[in-house]
C-alpha positions in Angstrom: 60.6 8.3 24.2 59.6 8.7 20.7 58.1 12.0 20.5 59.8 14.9 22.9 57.3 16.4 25.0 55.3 19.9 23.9 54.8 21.3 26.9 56.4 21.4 30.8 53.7 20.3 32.4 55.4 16.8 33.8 55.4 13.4 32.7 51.9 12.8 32.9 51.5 14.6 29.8 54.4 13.3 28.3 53.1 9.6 28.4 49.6 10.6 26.9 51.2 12.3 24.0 53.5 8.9 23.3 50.1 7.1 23.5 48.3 9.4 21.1 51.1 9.8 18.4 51.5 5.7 18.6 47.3 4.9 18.3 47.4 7.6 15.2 45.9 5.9 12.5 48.7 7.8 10.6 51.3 6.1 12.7 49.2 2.7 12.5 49.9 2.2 8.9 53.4 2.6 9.2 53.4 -0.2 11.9 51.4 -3.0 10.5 54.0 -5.3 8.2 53.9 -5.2 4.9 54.9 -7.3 2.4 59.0 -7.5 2.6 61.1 -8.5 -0.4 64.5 -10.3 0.5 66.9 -8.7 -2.1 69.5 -11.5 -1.8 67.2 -14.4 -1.7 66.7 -15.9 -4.8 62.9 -15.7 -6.4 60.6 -18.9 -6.6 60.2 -19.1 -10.0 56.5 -19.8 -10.5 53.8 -21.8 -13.0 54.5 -18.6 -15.7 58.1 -18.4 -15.4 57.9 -22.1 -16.0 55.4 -21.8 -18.9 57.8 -19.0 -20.0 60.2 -21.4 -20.4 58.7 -24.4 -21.5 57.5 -21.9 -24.8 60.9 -20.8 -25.3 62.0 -24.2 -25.3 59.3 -25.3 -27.4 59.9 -21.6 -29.9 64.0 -22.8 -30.0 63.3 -26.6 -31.0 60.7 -25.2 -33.6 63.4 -23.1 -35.1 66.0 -25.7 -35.4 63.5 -28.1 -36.9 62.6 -25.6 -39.4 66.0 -24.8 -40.0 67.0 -28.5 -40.8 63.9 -28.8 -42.8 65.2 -26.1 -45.2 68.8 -27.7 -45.4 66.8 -30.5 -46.5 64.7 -28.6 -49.1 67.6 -26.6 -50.4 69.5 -30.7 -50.9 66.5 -31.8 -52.6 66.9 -28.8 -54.7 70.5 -29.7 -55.5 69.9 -33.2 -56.2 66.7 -32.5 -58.5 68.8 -29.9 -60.5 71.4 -32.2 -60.9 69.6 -35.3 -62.1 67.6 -32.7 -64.3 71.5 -31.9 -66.0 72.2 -35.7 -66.0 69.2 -36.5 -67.9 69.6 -33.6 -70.6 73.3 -34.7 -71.0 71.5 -38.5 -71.8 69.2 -36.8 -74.0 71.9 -35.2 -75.8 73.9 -37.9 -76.1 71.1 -40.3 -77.1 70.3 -37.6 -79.9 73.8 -37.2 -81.3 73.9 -41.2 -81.0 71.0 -41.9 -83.2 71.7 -39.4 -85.9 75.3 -40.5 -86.5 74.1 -43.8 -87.1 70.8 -42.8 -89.3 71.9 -40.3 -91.0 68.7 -38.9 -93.6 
């Protein structure tokens, strides 16, 4: 039996207090079921896990196309600088050209 009887008075008793402390609303609660949690079993992953995910995705691709974008900035920047040189070398040479050969 669950709960040890309180008094002597024979089994009678014994059976209406089992029957009481069972019907206890205290006792109740602890009887319904609640919600259990599996500890091993894997979790469902669910519409905001996968929205989670999908933005995470999304965040990382953003990055990396941002990142190749500036790579391709910082070339342009090479290539600009260089043809900037390029052309003052030209200049230069087109200056040194024209006075050697009309001098004033």
């Amino acid at each position: 039996m669950a709960t040890p009887p309180r008094s002597n008075s024979g089994p009678v008793s014994m059976e209406k207090e089992h029957f009481q402390s069972v019907t206890s609303p205290r006792v109740n609660v602890y009887l319904q079921p609640g919600p259990q949690r599996k500890p091993n079993k894997k979790r469902k992953s669910t519409s905001s896990d996968n929205m989670a995910k999908t933005i995470k995705e999304f965040v990382d691709v953003h990055k990396e196309i941002l990142k190749e974008k500036k790579k391709q900035e910082m070339e342009k920047i090479k290539l600009m600088k260089e043809s900037i040189q390029l052309r003052r070398i030209e200049l230069e040479a087109q200056c040194q050209f024209q006075s050697s050969h009309h001098p004033n």
